[in-house]
C-alpha positions in Angstrom: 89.3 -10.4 -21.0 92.3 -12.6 -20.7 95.4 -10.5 -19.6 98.7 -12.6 -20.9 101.0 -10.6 -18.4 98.7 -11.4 -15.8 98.2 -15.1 -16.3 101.9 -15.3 -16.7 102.8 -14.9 -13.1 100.3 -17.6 -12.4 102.1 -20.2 -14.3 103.1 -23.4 -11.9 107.0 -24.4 -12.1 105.3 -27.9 -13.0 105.7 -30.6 -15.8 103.0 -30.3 -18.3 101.6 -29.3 -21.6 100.1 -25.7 -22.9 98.0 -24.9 -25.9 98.1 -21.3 -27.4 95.2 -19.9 -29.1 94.0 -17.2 -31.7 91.7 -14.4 -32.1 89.1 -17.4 -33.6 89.7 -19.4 -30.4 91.5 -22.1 -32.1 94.2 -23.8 -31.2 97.6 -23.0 -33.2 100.4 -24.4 -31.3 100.6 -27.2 -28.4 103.8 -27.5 -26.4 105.3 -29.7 -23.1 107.9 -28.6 -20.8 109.7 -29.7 -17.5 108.6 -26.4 -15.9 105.2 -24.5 -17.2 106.6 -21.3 -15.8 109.6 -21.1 -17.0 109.3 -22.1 -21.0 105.8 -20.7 -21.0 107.6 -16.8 -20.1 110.0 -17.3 -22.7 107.6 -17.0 -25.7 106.6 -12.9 -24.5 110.2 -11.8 -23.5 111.4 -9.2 -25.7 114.5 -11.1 -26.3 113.0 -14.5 -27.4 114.2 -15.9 -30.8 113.4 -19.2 -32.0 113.1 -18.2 -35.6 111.1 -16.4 -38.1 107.7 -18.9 -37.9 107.4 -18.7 -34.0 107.4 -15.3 -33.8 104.7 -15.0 -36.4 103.0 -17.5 -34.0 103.5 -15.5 -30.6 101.9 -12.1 -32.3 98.6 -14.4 -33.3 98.2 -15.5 -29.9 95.3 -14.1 -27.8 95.0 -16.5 -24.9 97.1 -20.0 -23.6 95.8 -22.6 -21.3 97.5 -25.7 -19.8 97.5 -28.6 -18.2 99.4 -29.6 -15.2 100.9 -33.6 -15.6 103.1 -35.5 -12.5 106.3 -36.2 -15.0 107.6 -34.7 -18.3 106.8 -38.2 -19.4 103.1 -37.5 -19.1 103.4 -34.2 -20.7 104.9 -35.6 -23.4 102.0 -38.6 -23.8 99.3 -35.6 -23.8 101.1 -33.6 -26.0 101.4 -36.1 -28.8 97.3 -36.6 -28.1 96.6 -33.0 -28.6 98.7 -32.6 -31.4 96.6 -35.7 -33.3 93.9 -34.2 -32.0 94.3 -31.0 -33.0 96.8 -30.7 -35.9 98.1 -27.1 -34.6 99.3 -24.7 -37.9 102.7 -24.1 -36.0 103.8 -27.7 -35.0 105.5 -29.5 -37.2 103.4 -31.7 -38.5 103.3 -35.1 -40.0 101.6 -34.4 -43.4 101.0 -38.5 -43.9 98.2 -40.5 -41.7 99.3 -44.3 -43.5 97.7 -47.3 -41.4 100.2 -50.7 -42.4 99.2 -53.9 -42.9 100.3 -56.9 -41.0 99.6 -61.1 -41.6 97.7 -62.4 -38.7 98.1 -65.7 -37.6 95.1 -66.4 -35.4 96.7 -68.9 -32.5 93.8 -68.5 -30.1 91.8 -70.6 -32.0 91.6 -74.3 -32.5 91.8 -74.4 -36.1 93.7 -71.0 -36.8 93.9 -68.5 -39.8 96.7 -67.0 -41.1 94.6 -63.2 -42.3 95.5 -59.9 -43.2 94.8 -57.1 -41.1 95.6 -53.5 -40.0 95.6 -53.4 -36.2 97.6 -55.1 -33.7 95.5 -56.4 -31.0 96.0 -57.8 -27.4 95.0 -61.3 -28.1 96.2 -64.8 -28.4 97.0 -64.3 -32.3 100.4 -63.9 -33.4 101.1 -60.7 -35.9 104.0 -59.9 -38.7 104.8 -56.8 -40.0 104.5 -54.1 -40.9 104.6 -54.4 -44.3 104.2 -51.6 -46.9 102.6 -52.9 -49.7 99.4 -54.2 -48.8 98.9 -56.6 -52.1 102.5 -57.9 -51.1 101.1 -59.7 -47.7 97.6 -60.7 -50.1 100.1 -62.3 -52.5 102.1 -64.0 -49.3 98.9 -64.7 -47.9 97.6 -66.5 -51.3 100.9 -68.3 -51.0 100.4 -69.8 -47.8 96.7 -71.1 -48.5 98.4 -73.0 -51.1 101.7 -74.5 -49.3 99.9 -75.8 -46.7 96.2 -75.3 -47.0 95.0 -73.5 -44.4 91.4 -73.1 -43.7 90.1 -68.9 -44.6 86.5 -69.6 -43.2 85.1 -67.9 -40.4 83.2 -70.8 -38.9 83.8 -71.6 -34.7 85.5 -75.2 -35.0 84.9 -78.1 -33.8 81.8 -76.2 -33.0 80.4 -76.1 -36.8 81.9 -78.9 -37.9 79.8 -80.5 -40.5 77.1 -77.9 -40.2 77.7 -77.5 -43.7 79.5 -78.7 -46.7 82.9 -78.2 -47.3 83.7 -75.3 -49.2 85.4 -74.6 -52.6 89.0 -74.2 -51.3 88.6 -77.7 -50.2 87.7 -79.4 -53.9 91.0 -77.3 -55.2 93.0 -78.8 -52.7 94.2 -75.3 -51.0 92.0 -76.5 -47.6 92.1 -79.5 -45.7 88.8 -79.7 -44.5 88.8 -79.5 -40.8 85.2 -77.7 -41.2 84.3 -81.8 -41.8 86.6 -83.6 -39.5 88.8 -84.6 -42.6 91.6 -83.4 -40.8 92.9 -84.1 -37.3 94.0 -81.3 -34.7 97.7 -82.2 -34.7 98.2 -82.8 -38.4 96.8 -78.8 -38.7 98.5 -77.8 -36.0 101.6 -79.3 -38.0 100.9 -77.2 -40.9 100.4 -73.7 -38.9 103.9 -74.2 -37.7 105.3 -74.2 -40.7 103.5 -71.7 -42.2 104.9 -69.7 -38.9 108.5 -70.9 -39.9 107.6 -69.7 -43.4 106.7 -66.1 -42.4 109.7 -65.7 -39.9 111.8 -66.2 -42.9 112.7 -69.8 -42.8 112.4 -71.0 -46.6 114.6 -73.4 -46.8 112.6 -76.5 -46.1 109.9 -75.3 -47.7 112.1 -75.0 -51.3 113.3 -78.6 -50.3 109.9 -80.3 -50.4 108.5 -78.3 -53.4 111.8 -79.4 -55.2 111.2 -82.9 -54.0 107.7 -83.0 -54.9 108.5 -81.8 -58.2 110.7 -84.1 -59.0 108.4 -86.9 -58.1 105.2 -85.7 -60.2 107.3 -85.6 -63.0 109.0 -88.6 -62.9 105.7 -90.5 -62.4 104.5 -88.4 -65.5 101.8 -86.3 -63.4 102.9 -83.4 -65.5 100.0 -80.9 -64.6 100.7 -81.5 -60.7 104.6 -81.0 -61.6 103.7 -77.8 -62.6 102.2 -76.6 -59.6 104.9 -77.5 -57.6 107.3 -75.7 -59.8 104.7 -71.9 -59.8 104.9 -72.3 -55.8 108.5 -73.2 -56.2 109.2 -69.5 -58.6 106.3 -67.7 -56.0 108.8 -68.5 -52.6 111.7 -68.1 -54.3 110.8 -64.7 -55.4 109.3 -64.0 -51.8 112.7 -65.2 -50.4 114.5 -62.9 -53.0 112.8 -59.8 -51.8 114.2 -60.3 -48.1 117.7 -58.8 -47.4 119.4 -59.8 -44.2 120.6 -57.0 -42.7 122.6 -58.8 -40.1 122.0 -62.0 -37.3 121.0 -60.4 -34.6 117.4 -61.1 -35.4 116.7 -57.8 -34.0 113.3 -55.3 -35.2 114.5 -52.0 -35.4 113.3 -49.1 -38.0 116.4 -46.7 -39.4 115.6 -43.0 -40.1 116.8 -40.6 -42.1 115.5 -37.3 -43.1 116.6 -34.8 -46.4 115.2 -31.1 -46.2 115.5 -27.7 -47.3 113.9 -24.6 -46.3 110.1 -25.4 -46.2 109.6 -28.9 -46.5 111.0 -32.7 -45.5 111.2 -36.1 -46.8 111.9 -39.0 -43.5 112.6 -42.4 -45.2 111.8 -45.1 -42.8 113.7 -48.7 -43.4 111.4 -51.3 -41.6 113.6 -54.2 -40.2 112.1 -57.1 -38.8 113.9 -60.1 -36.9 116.7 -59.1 -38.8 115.3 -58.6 -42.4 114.8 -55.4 -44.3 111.3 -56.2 -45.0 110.4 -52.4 -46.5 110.5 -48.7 -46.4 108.3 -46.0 -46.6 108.7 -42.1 -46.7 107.0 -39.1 -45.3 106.4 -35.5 -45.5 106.6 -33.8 -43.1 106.2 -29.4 -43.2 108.2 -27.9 -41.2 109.8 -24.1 -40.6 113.0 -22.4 -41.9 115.1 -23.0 -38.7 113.7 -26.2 -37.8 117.3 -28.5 -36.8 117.4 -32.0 -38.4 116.9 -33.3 -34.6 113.8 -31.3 -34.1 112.3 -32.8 -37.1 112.9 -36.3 -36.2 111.7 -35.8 -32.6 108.5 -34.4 -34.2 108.1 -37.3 -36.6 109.0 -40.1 -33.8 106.4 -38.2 -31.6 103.6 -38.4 -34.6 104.4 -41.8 -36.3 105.1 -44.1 -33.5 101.4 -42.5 -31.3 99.6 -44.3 -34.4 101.1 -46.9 -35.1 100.8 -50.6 -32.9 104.3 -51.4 -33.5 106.9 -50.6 -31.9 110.5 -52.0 -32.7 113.2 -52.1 -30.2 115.6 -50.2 -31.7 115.1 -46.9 -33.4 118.2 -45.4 -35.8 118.1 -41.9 -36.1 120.9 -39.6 -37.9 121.7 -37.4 -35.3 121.0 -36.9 -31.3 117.9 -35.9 -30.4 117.5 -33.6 -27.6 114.6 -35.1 -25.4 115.5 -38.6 -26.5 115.7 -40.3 -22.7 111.9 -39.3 -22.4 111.0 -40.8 -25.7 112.5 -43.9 -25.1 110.8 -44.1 -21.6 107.4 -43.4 -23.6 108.2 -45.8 -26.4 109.1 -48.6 -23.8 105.4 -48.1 -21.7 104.2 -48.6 -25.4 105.6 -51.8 -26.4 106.2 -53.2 -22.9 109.7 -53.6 -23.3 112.6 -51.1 -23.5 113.1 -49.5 -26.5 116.4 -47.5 -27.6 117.4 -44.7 -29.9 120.5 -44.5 -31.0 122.7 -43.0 -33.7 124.8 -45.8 -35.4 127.9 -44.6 -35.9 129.8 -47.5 -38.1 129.1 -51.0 -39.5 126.0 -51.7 -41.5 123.9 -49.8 -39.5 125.6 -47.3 -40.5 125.4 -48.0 -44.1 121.9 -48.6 -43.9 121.4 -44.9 -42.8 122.9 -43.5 -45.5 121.2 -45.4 -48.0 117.9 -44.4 -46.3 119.6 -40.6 -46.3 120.1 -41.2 -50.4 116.6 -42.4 -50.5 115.3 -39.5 -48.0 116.9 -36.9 -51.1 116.2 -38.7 -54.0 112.3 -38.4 -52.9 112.8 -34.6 -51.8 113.9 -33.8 -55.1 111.5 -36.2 -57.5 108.8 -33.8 -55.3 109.9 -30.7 -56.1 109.9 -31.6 -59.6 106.4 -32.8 -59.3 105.5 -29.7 -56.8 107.0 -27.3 -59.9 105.0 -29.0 -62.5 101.7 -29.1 -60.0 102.4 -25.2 -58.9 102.1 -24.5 -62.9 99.1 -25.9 -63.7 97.7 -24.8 -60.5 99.4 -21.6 -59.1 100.7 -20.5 -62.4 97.4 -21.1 -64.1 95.5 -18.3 -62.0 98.4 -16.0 -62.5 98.2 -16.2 -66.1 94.3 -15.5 -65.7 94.8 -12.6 -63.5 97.1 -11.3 -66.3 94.9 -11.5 -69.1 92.4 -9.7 -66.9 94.8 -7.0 -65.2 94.3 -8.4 -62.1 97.0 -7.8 -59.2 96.4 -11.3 -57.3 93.8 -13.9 -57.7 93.7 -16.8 -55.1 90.0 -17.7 -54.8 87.1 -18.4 -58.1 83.8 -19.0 -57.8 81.7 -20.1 -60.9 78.4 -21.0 -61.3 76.1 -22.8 -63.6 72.3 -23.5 -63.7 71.1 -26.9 -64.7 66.6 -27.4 -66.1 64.9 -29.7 -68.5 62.3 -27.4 -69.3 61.8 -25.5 -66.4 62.1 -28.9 -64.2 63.8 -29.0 -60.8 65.5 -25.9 -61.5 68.9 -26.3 -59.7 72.1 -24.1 -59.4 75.7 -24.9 -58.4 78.7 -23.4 -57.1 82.1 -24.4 -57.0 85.0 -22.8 -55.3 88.9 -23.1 -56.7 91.7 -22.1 -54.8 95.2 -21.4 -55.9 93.9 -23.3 -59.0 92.6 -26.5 -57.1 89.1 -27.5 -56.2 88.2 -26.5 -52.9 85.3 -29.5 -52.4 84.2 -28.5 -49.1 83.0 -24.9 -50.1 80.8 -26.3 -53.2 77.3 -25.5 -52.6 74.2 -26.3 -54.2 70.8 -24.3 -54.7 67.3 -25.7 -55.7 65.4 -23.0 -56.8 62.4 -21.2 -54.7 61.0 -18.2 -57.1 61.3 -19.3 -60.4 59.2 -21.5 -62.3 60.0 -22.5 -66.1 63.6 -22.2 -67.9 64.7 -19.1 -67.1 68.3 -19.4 -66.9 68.6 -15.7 -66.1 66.4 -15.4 -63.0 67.7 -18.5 -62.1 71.4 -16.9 -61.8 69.7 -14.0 -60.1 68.6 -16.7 -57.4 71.3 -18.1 -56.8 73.9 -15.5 -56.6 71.4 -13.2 -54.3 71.1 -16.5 -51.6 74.8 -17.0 -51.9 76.1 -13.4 -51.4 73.0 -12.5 -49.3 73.8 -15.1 -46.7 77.6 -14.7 -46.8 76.8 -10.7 -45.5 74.4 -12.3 -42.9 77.1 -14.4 -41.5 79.9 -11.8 -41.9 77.6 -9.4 -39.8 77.0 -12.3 -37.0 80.5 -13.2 -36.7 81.3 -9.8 -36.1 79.1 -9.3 -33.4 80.6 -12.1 -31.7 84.0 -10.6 -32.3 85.6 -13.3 -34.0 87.4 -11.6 -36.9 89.2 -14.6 -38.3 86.5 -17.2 -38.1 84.3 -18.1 -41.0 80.9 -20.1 -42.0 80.3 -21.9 -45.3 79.4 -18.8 -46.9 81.3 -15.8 -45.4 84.9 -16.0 -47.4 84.0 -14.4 -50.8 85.7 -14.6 -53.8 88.5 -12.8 -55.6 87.0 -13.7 -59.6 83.1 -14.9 -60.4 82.9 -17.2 -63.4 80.0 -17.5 -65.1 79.0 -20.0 -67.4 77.9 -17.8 -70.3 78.3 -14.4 -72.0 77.6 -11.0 -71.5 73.8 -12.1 -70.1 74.8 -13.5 -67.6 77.9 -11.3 -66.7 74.9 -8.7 -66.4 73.0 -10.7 -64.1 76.1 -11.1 -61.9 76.7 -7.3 -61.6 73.4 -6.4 -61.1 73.2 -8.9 -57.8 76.7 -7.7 -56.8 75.0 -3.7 -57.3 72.1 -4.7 -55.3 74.1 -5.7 -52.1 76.5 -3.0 -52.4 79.4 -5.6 -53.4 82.3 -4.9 -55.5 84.0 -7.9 -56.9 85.5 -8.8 -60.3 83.2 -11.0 -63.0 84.4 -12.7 -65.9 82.0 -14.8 -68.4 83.4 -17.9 -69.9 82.6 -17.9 -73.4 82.2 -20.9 -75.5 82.4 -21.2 -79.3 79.9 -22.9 -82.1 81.6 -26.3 -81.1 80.2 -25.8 -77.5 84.5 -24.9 -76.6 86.0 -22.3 -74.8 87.3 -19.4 -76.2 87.8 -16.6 -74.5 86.8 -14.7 -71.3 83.8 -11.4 -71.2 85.0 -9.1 -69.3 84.2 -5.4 -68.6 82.2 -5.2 -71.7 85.1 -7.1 -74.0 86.0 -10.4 -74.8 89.3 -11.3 -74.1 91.0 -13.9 -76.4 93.5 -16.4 -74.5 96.1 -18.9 -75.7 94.3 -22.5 -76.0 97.6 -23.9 -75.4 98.2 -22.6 -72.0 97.7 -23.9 -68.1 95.3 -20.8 -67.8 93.0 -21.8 -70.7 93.1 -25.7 -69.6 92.3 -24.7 -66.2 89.2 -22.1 -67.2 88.3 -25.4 -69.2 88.4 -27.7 -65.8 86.2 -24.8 -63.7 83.4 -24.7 -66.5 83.5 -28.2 -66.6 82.8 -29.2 -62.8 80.3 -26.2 -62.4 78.7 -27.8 -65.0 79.2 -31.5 -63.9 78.6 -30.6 -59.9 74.9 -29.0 -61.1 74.0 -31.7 -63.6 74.6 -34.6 -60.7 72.6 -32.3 -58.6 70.0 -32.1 -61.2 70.0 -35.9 -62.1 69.7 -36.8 -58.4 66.4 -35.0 -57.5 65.4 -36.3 -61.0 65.9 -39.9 -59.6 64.1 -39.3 -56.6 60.9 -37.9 -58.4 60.7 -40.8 -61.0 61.3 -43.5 -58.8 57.8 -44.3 -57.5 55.3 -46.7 -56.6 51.8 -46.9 -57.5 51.1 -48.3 -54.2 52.5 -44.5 -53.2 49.4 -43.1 -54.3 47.0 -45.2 -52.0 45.2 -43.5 -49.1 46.5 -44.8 -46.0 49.5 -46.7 -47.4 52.5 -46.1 -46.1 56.2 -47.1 -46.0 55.3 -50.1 -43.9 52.2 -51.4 -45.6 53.6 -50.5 -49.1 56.7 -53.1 -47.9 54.1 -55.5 -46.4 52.5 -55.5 -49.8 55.3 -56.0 -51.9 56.7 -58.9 -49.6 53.0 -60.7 -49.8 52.7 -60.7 -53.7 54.7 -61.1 -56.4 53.3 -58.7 -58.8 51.2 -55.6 -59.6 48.5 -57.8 -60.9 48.4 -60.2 -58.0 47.9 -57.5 -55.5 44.6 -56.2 -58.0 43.4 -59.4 -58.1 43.4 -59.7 -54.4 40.2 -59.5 -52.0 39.9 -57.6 -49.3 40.0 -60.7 -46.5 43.5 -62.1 -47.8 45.2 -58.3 -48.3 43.8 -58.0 -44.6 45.6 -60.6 -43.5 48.9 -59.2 -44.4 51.6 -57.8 -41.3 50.4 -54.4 -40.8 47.2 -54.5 -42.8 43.7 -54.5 -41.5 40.3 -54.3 -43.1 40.3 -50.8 -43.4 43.3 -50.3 -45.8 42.3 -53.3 -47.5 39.3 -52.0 -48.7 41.1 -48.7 -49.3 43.5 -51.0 -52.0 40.7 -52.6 -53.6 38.8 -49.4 -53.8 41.7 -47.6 -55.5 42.3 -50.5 -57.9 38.6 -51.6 -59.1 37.8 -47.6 -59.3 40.4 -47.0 -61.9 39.0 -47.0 -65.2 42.5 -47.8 -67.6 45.8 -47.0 -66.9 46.5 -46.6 -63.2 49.7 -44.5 -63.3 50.4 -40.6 -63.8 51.7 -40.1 -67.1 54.9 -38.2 -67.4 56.2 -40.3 -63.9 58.3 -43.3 -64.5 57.0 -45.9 -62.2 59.0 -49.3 -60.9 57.9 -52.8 -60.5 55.4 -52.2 -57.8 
């Protein structure tokens, strides 16, 4: 039994990073400090107040460990690892995981590439970015393999070179055909640099020559080449048109601002690269009542910059952050180079801020508006359900729905909604054991006694082990049960429910003539609802992927019966031997038409299970396949 009083004098006046836990064993918050001991005590002191979402944290805690580190710098490394790791309920936590692309220009090799990627790598390649809008570097890149026609193959050059022929991008003049020799390694080397020059912003020259080239088409009357001078000349100028200078230092830096209220945040990032404002991005993050402003951006610098390879030298943040020395020593080890965080305080830095600030807002608000409208169709939904059915709360609806052709492959399915959204991960699916034929009712009688039968099996083992919070696939059950039907199988619901001793709500979904919706059975009466409202459209979305989720079930075991070889049904043909047969003949006909010493000869194949081929084919007297089974090829 872990005693926290006890384990509290134990604590090391150290550097380093603890994790609390639950009843469930799992972890809820992780934490560094300079000294173990001392912010570790401060959690169970009676006068402790860091706001109304820690203290719900410190009564849910059962047991803490931690880890001992040499500097707070290490301590705050781990942390950010466990935190990824982990995602604790009561850190603040970065709700976005967004990977950016970059254009890689590949300067290791001999004939390089200018391609888009997603990680930065230690290697000989040079990288730009990030950008944040992955079809904007495609476009760029597109660009490029026109301006100067840059090879996109993967071959190993001069290695390959005229191994094969040259490839389309060569015959429309967007490659220059080193795969063949057509091109020397200075002249391409020529054309990398000033597709380099291009991407580090330097358009000028490139205009110049378009403009030039342009002119010269035209004036020799080449009017089809003029013209596609003068698309490239509109495609850079309205790459050059998106850049903004933001001043001449020629400095990477990333500005941060952050809008909030009581439950959530918006950071807008401004990405600034060699000088240029190159793109922005936001992200939300969830956070607690009495979170500060700095405590959010110390979170989100933590989160953001431990995924992503980039890191720019400067770092703009609104305010002072309170354990900014040790993030800048963490950030420099990252990059190689020393990085600062600073809060701009005039000039266009500043001005930048506050129009990432305005942005931060603007997206905070647009949210909520979309969060309201989301919350009514969702939230609001279930509450007008539980209405209609006197119900004091309804979070959690399971429906079900049973899915034949005749008796067939009888299959049941069970979806789960939550707060009115589809909870995937809890969807189940049943093929049936007992009951043969079309039976929808035993069917339901099935299904609901395997789910609710196994949900009280794991209930009773996780209470055994004494872990009162934890749960399986099946253990949670529901507030509401849909079924798919009417007062039949309502009945068969209650009966199964009755059998285990279970008291829980069920509703039937009743549809109309026109195979529609219209109202919902329950406790012996059908109760009409509005057709115009969230709670009807969202009754109308549960029926519908109960009934969708068993149907796919259905189809899929379908597919697997009826797709079947005839060679299946030979004695001592297997996987192997089938293939083997299939790769040595053509057709059906050719392999019946075969003797015994050429099947023999097959990979795999001997004299035996030729013998056992021809044998199964010259025996047959008319059709050789089952009827009622849809056979392929072979």
């Amino acid at each position: 039994m872990f005693d926290i009083q006890e384990e509290l004098k134990k604590l090391p006046a150290k550097p380093g990073v603890y994790l609390m836990h639950d009843k469930a064993d799992v972890i809820i918050y992780v934490g560094k400090a300079v000294s173990l001991r001392n912010r570790v005590r401060q959690y169970f002191r009676p006068s402790h107040n860091e706001g109304i979402k820690k203290d719900r944290m410190v009564q849910q805690i059962v047991r803490f460990e931690y880890i001992v580190t040499d500097s707070e710098l290490e301590a705050l490394i781990l942390e950010c690892n466990l935190i990824k790791e982990h995602r604790p309920k009561y850190n603040t936590m970065l709700r976005d995981d967004k990977s950016y692309p970059y254009i890689r220009v590949t300067l290791g090799e001999e004939f390089p590439r200018v391609l888009f990627c997603r990680q930065v790598k230690k290697d000989k390649s040079r990288y730009f970015g990030p950008y944040t809008s992955a079809g904007a570097v495609k476009d760029t890149i597109d660009l490029l393999q026109k301006l100067y026609q840059l090879r996109t193959c993967s071959r190993v050059l001069p290695r390959d070179t005229g191994a094969e022929r040259p490839c389309l991008n060569y015959h429309i003049h967007q490659c220059l055909g080193p795969c063949q020799g057509y091109v020397t390694k200075e002249e391409y080397h020529r054309q990398i640099e000033g597709a380099v020059s291009f991407l580090n912003g330097n358009y000028g020259p490139v205009l110049q020559e378009l403009e030039q080239k342009m002119q010269a088409c035209s004036e020799h009357m080449e009017f089809e080449r003029a013209i596609e001078y003068r698309e490239l000349l509109s495609s850079v100028k309205q790459i050059a048109q998106k850049q903004k200078i933001t001043n001449s230092d020629g400095e990477d830096r990333d500005i941060i601002a952050v809008a909030n209220d009581d439950r959530d945040a918006v950071v807008q990032v401004f990405f600034v690269r060699d000088g240029l404002l190159i793109g922005r991005d936001h992200f939300h993050v969830n956070i607690a009542n009495e979170d500060t402003r700095g405590q959010i951006v110390s979170a989100f610098v933590k989160q953001f910059y431990a995924g992503t390879p980039f890191i720019p030298r400067e770092i703009m943040v609104p305010e002072e952050i309170e354990d900014a020395a040790v993030l800048e020593q963490w950030l420099g080890s990252r990059r190689g180079q020393r990085v600062y965080i600073r809060v701009p305080k005039k000039g266009s830095r500043e001005k930048l801020m506050e129009l990432a600030a305005k942005n931060a807002l603007l997206v905070l608000s647009q949210d909520k508006e979309k969060i309201k409208r989301e919350e009514g169709r969702t939230i609001g939904a279930m509450k007008e359900i539980a209405g209609w059915l006197q119900m004091e709360e309804l979070c959690r609806v399971e429906a079900f729905d049973i899915s034949n052709i005749n008796g067939f492959e009888t299959v049941g399915s069970m979806v789960v909604y939550e707060k009115g959204k589809p909870q995937r991960s809890d969807y189940r699916k049943f093929k049936l054991k007992t009951v043969t034929g079309p039976d929808d009712y035993a069917s339901m009688h099935e299904v609901l006694s395997r789910r609710f039968s196994h949900g009280l099996k794991e209930q009773q083992e996780l209470k055994e082990r004494q872990l009162d919070n934890a749960y399986g696939s099946f253990t949670r059950f529901p507030d509401l049960l849909m079924m798919d039907g009417g007062k039949g199988q309502v009945n068969v619901a209650l009966q199964v429910l009755e059998e285990l001793g279970l008291q829980i709500p069920v509703c039937g979904m009743v549809k109309d003539d026109n195979h529609r919706t219209r109202g919902l059975y329950y406790r012996n009466v059908e109760i009409p609802i509005d057709r115009s409202s969230e709670g009807f459209r969202l009754i109308t979305r549960i029926q519908d992927e109960a009934h969708r989720f068993a149907i796919e079930y259905h189809r899929s075991l379908r597919s697997k019966e009826q797709v079947h070889s005839v060679l299946d049904d030979i004695p001592g043909i297997g996987p192997a031997r089938r293939k083997a047969l299939m790769k040595g003949f053509s057709s059906l006909e050719e392999i019946k038409a075969a003797g015994e010493e050429e099947l023999a000869a097959l990979p795999g194949m001997n004299l035996r299970a030729a013998r056992a081929v021809c044998e199964f084919f010259h025996s047959q007297e008319g059709e050789v396949l089952k009827p009622g089974i849809e056979y392929d090829k072979i």
